[in-house]
N, CA, C and O of each residue as an XYZ file, in Angstrom:
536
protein
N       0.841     -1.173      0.000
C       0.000      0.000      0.000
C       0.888      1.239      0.000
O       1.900      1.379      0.685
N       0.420      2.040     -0.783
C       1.608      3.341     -0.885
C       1.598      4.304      0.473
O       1.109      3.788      1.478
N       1.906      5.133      0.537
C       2.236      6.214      1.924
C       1.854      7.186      0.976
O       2.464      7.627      0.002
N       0.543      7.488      1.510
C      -0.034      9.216      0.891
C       0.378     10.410      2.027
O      -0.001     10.579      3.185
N       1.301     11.139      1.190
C       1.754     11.929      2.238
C       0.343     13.262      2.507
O      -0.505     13.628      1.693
N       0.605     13.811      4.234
C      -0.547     14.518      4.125
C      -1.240     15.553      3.287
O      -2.422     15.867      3.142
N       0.018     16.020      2.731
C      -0.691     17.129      1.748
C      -1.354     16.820      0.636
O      -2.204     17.560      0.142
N      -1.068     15.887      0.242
C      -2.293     15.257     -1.263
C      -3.199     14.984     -0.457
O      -3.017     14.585      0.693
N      -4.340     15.189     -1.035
C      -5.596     14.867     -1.304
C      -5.893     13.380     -1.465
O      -5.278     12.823     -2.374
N      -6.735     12.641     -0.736
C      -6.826     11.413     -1.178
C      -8.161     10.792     -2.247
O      -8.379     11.618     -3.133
N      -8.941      9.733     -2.338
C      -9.793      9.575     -3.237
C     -10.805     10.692     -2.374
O     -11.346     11.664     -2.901
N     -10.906     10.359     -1.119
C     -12.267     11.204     -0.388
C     -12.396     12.102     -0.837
O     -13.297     12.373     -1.631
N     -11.165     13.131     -0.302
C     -11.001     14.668     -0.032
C     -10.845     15.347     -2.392
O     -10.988     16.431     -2.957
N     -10.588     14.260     -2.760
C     -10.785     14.585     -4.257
C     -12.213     14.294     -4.538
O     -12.677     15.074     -5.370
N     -12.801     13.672     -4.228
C     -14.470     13.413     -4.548
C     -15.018     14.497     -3.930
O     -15.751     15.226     -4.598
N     -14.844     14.702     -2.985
C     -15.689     15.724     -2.120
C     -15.140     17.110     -2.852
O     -15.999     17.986     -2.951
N     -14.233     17.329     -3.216
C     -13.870     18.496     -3.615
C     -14.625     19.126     -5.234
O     -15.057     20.220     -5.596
N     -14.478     17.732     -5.900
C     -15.004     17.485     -7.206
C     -16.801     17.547     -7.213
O     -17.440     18.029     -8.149
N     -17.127     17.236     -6.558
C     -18.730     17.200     -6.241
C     -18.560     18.710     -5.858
O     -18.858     19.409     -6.826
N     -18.182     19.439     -4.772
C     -19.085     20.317     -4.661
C     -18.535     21.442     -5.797
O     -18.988     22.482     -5.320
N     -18.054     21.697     -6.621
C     -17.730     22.347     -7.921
C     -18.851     22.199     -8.576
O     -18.851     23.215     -9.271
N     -20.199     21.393     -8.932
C     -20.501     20.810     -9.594
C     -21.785     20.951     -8.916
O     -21.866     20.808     -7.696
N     -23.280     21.356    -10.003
C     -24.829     21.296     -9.853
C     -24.820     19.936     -9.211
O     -24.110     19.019     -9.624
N     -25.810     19.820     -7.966
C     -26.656     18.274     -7.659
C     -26.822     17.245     -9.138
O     -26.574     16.065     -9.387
N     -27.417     18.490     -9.973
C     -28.021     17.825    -10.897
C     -26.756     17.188    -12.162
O     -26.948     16.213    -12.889
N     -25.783     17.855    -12.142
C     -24.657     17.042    -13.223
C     -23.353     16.057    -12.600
O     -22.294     15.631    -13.060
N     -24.316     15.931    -10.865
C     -23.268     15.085    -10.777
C     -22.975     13.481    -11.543
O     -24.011     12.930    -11.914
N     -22.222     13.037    -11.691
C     -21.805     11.821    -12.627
C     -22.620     10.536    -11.755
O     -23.231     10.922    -10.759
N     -22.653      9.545    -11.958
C     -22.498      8.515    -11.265
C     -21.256      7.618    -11.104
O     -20.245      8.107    -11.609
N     -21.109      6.494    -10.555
C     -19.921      6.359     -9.931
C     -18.850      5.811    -11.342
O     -17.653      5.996    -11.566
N     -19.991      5.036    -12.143
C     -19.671      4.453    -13.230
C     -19.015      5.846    -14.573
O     -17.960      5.829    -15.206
N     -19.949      6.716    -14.591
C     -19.852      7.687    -15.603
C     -18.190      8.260    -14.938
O     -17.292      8.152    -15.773
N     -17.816      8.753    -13.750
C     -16.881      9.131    -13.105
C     -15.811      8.494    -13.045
O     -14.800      9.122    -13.359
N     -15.651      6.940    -12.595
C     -14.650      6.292    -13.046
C     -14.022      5.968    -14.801
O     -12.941      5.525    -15.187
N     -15.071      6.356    -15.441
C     -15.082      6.250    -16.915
C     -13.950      7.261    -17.062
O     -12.774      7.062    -17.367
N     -14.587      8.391    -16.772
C     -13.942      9.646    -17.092
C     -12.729      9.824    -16.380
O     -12.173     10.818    -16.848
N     -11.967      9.248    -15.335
C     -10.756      8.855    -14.502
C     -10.022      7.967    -15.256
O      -8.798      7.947    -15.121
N     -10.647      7.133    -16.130
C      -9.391      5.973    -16.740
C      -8.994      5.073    -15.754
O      -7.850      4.620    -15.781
N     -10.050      4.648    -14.598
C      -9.664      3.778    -13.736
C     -10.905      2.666    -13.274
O     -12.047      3.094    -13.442
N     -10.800      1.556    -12.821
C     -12.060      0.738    -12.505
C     -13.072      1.242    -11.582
O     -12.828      2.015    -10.656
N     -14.398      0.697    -11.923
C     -14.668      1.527    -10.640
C     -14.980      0.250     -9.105
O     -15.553      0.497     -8.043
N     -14.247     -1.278     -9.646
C     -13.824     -1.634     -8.440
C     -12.312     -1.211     -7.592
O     -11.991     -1.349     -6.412
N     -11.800     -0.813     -8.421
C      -9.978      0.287     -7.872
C     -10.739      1.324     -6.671
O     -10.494      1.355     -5.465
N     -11.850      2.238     -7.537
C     -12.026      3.659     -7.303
C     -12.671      3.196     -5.798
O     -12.216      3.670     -4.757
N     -13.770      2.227     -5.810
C     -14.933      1.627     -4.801
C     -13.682      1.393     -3.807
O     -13.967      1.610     -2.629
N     -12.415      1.011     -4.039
C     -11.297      0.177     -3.002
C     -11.077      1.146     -2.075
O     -11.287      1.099     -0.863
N     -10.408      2.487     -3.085
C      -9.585      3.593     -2.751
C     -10.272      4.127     -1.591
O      -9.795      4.435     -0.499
N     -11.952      4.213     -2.170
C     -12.448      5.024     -1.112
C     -12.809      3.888      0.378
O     -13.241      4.349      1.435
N     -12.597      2.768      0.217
C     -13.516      1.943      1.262
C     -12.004      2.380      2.015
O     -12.059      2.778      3.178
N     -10.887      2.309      1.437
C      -9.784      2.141      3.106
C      -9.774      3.941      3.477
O      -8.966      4.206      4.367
N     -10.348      4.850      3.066
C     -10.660      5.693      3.175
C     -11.849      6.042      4.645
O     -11.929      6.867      5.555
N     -12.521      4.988      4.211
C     -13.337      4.698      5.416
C     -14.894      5.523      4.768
O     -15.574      6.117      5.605
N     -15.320      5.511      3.457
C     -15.932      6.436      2.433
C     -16.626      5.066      1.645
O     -16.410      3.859      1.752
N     -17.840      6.115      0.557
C     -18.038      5.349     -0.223
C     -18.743      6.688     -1.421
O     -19.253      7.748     -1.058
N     -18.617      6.354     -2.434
C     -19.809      7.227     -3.128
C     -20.531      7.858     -2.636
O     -20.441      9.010     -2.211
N     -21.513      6.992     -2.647
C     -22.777      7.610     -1.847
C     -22.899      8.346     -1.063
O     -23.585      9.366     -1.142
N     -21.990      7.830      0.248
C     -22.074      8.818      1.409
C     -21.038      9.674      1.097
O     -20.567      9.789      2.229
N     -20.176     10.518      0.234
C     -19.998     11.302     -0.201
C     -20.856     12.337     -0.718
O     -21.141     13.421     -0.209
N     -21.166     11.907     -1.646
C     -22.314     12.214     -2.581
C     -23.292     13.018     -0.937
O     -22.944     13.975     -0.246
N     -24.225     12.344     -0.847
C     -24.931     12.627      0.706
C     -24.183     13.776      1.954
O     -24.893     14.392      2.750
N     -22.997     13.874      1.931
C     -22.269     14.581      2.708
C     -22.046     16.168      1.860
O     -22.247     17.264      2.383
N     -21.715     15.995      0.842
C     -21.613     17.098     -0.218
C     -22.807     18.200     -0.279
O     -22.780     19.417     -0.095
N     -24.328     16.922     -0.753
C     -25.509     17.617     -0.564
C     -26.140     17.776      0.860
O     -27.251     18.305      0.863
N     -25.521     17.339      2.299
C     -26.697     17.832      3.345
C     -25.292     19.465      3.942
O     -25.601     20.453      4.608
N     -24.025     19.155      3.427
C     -23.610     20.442      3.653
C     -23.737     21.574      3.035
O     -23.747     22.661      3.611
N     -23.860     21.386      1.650
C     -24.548     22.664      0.582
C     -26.351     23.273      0.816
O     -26.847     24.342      0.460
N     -26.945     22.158      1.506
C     -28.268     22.150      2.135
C     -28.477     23.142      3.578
O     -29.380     23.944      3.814
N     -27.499     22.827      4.277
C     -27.168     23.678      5.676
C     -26.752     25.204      5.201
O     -27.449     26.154      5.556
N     -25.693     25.373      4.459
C     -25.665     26.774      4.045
C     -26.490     27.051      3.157
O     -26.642     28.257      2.961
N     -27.241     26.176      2.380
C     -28.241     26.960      1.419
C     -29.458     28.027      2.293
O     -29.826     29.175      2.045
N     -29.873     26.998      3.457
C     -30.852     27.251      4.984
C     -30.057     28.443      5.552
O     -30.532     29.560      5.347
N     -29.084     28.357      6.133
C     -28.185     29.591      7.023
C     -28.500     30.815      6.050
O     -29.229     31.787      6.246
N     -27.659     30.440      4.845
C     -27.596     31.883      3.948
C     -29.057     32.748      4.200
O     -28.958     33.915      4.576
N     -30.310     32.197      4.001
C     -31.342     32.806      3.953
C     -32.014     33.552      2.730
O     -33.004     34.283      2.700
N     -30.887     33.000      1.416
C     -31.251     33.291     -0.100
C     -32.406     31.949     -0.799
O     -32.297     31.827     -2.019
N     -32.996     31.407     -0.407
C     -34.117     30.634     -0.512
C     -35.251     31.175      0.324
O     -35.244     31.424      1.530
N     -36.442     31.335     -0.746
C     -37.637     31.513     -0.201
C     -37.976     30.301      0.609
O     -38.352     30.555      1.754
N     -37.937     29.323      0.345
C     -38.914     27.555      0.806
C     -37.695     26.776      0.752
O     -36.711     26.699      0.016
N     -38.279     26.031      2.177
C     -37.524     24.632      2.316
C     -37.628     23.594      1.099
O     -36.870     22.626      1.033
N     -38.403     23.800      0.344
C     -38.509     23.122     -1.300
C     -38.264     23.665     -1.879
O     -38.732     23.260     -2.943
N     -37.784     24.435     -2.013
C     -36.703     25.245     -3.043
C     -35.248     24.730     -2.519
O     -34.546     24.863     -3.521
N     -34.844     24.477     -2.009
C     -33.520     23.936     -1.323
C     -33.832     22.359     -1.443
O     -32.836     21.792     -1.893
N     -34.505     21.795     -1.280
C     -35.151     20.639     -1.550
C     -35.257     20.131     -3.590
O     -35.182     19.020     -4.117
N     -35.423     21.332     -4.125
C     -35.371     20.735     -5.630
C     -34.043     21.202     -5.749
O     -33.496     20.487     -6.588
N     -33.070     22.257     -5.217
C     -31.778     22.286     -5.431
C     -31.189     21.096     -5.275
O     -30.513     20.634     -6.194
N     -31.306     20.626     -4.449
C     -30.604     19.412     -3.732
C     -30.244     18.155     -4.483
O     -29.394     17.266     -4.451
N     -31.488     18.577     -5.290
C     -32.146     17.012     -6.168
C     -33.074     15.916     -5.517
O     -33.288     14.854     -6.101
N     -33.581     16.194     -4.370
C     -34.333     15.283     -4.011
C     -35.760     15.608     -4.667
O     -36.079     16.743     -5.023
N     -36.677     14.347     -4.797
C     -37.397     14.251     -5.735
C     -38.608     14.666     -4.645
O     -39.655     14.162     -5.053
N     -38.791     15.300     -3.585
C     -39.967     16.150     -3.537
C     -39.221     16.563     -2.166
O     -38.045     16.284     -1.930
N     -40.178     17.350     -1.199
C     -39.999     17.965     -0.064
C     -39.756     16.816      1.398
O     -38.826     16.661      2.188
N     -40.879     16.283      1.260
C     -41.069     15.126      2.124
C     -39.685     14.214      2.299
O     -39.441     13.951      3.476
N     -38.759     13.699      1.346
C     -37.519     13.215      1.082
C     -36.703     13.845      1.554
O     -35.956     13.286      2.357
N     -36.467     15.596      1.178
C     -35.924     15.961      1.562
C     -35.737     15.941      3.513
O     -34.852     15.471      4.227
N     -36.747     16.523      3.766
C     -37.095     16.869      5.136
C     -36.280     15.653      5.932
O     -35.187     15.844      6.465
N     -37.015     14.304      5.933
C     -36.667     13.168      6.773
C     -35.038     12.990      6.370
O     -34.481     12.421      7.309
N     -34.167     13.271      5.361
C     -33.193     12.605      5.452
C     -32.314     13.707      5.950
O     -31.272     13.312      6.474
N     -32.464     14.759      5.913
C     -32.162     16.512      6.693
C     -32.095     15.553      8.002
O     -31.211     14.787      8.384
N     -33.381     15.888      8.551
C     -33.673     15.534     10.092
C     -32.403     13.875     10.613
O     -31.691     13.727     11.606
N     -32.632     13.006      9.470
C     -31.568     11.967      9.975
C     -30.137     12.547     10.048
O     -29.273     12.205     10.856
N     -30.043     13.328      9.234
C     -28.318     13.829      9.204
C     -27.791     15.234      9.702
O     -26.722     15.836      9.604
N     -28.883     15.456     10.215
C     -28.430     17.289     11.131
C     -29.208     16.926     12.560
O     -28.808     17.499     13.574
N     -30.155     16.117     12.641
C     -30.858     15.644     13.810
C     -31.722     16.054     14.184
O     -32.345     15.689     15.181
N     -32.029     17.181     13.239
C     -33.866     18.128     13.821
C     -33.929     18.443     12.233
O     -33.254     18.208     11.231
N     -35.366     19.242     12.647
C     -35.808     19.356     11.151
C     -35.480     20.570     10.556
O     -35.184     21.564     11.219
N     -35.521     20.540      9.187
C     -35.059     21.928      8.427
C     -35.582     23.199      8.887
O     -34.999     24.280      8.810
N     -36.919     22.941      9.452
C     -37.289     24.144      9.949
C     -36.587     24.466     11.361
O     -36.071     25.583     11.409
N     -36.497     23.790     12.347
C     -36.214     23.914     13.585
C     -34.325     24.436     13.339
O     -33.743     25.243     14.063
N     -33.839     23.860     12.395
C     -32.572     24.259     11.703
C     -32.266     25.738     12.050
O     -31.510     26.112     12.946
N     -33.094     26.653     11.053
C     -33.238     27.586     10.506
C     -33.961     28.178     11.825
O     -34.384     29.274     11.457
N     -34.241     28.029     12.907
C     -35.002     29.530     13.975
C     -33.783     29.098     14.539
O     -33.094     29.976     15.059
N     -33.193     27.456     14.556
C     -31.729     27.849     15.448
C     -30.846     28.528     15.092
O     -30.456     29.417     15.850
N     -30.172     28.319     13.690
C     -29.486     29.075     13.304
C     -29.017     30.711     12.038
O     -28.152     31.191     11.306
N     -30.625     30.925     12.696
C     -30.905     32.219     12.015
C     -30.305     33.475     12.796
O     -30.449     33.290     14.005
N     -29.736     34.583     12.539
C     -29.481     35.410     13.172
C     -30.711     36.328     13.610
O     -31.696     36.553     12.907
N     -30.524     36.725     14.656
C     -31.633     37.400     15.299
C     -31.818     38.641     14.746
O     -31.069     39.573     14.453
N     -33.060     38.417     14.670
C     -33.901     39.861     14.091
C     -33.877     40.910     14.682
O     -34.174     40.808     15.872
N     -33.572     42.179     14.229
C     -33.889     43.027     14.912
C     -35.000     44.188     14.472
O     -35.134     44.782     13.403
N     -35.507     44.247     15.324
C     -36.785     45.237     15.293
C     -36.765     46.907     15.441
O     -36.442     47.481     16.480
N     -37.065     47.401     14.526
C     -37.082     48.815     14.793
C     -38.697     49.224     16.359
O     -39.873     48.964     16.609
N     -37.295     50.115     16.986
C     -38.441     50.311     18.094
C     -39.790     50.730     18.175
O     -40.119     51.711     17.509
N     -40.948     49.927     19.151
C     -42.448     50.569     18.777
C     -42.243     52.173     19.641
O     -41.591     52.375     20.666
N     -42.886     52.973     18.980
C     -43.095     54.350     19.717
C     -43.831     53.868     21.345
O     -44.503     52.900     21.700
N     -43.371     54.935     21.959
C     -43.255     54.961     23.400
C     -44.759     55.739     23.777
O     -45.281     55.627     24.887
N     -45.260     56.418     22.827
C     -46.553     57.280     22.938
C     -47.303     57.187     22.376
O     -47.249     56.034     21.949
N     -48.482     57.869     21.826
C     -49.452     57.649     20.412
C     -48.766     59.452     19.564
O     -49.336     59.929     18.583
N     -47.776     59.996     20.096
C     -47.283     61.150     19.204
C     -46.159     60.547     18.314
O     -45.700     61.240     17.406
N     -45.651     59.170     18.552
C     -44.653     58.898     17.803
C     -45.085     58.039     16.827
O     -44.341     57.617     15.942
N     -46.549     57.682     16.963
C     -47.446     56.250     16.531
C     -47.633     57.206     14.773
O     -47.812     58.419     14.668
N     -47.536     56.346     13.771
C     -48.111     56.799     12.170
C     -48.688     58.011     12.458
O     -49.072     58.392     13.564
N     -48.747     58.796     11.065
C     -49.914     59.921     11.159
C     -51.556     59.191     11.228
O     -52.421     59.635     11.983
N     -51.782     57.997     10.289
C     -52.957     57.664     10.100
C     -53.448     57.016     11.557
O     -54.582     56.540     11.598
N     -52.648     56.990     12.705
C     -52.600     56.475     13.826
C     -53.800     57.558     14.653
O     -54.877     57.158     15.096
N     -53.284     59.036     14.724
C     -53.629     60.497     14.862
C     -55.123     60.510     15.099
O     -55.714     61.579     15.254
């Protein structure tokens, strides 16, 4: 077995890097990807298992972290809008496999890690209240 020194990148940290460059929607499959590597994709399946990795849960790790900042950022109207980003094939999918891999739900996500609102102050009188207030 060779000695990957720390500074290269290994199959993981190259998959993961390579995925998130890349739409949900053009990611390859494992087959189309090893094609395009010039390598098997029982080699590629190896590389990543002593890795302690696999596709998939790559793949899955890529999309519930682009999912968390899609939620934080606060540039999505709807949790299904982040949900068809994602590529999951409706909301409901999305939601439960969120909740398995962050541990609460997308919504409960998002009041935790939303920054707090701030409110412009209510008037102290009815002279500071609207004119149509008057």
């Amino acid at each position: 077995m060779a000695n990957i020194s720390s500074n290269e990148p290994g199959w993981k940290d190259a998959t993961l890097e390579y995925l998130s460059r890349l739409p949900v929607k053009d990611w390859p499959t494992q087959r189309e990807l090893t094609k395009r590597l010039a390598i098997s994709e029982q080699f590629y399946r190896y590389q990543l298992q002593l890795e302690g990795a696999s596709y998939r849960a790559l793949k899955q790790e890529v999309r519930m972290t682009r999912a968390l900042h899609l939620l934080s950022s606060g540039s999505y109207r709807s949790i299904g809008e982040v949900s068809d980003d994602m590529g999951f094939c409706d909301e409901h999918s999305f939601r439960k496999v969120f909740k398995r891999w962050a541990g609460c739900s997308p919504t409960r996500y998002l009041i935790r890690h939303s920054p707090p609102r701030t409110e412009s102050p209510r008037p102290v009188n009815s002279r500071y209240a609207s004119p149509t207030a008057r």
